[in-house]
C-alpha positions as CSV (number, residue, x, y, z in Angstrom):
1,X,23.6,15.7,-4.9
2,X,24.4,15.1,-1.2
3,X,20.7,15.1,0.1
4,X,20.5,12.0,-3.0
5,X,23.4,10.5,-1.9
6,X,22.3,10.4,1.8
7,X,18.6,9.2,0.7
8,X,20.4,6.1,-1.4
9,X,22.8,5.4,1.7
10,X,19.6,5.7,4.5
11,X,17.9,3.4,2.1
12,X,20.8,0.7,1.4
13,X,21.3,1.0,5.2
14,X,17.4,0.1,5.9
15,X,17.9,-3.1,3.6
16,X,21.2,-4.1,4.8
17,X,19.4,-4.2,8.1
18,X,16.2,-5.7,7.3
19,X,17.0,-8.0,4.5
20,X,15.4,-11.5,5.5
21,X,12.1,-9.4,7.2
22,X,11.7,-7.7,3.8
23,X,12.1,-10.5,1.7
24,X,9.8,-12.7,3.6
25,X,7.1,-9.6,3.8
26,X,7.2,-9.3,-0.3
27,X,6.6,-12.7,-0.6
28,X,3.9,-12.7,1.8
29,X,2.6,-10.0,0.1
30,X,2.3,-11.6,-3.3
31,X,0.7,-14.3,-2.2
32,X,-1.8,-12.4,-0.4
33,X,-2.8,-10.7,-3.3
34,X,-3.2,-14.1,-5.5
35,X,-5.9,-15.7,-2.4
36,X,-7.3,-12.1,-1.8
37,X,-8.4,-12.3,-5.7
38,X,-9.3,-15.6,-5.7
39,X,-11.4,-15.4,-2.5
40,X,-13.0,-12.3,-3.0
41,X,-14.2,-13.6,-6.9
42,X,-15.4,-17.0,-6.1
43,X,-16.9,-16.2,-2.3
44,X,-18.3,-12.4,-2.3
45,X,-18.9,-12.8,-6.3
46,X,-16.9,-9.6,-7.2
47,X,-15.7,-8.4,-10.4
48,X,-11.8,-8.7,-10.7
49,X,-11.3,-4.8,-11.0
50,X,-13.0,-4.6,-7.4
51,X,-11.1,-8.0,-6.1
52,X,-8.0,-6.0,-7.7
53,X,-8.3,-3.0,-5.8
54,X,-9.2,-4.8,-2.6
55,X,-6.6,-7.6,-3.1
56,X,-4.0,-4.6,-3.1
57,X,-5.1,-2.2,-0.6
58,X,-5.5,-4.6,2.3
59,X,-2.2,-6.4,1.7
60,X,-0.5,-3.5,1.7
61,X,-1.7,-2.7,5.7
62,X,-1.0,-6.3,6.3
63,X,2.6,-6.3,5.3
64,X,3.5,-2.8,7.2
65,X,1.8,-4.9,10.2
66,X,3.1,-8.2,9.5
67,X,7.5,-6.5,9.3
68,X,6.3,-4.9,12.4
69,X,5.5,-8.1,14.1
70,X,8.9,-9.9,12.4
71,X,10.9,-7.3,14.0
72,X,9.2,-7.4,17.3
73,X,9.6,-11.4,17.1
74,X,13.0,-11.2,16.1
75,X,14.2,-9.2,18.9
76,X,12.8,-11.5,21.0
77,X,14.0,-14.5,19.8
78,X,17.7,-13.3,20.1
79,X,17.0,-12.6,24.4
C-alpha cells in the first residue's frame, strides 16, 4: 500500500511540475497522428492499418523529444 501510495504521489508530483509541457506535448501528439495518417495514405499510398501503426510509433519518439526540448527551452527562457 505504501510503494502505491508513493507511485501515485511521484506521479502527481511529475504533473504538478510539468503541467503546461505535457499538455502542449498531447496535443502535439494528436495532431501528429491525424497528418501522419493523412500524409502517409495520400503521398506513400499506404493502407491505413500501416499509416496507423506508423502514424503512432513515430509520434510517440517525437513527443519524448519534443517535452525534452520544452524543458530545455523553458529553463532558458526563465535566465
Amino acid at each position: 500500500m505504501e510503494i502505491t501510495n508513493g507511485i501515485f504521489q511521484a506521479a502527481n508530483n511529475i504533473y504538478q511540475n510539468n503541467k503546461g509541457s505535457l499538455l502542449r506535448t498531447v496535443i502535439y501528439t494528436i495532431g501528429h497522428f491525424v497528418i501522419a495518417i493523412t500524409v502517409l495514405m495520400l503521398i506513400a499510398d499506404v493502407s491505413f492499418a500501416v499509416a496507423l501503426t506508423d502514424a503512432i510509433i513515430e509520434p510517440i519518439a517525437n513527443s519524448v523529444w519534443y517535452f525534452i526540448l520544452d524543458k530545455w527551452w523553458a529553463s532558458r527562457s526563465k535566465k
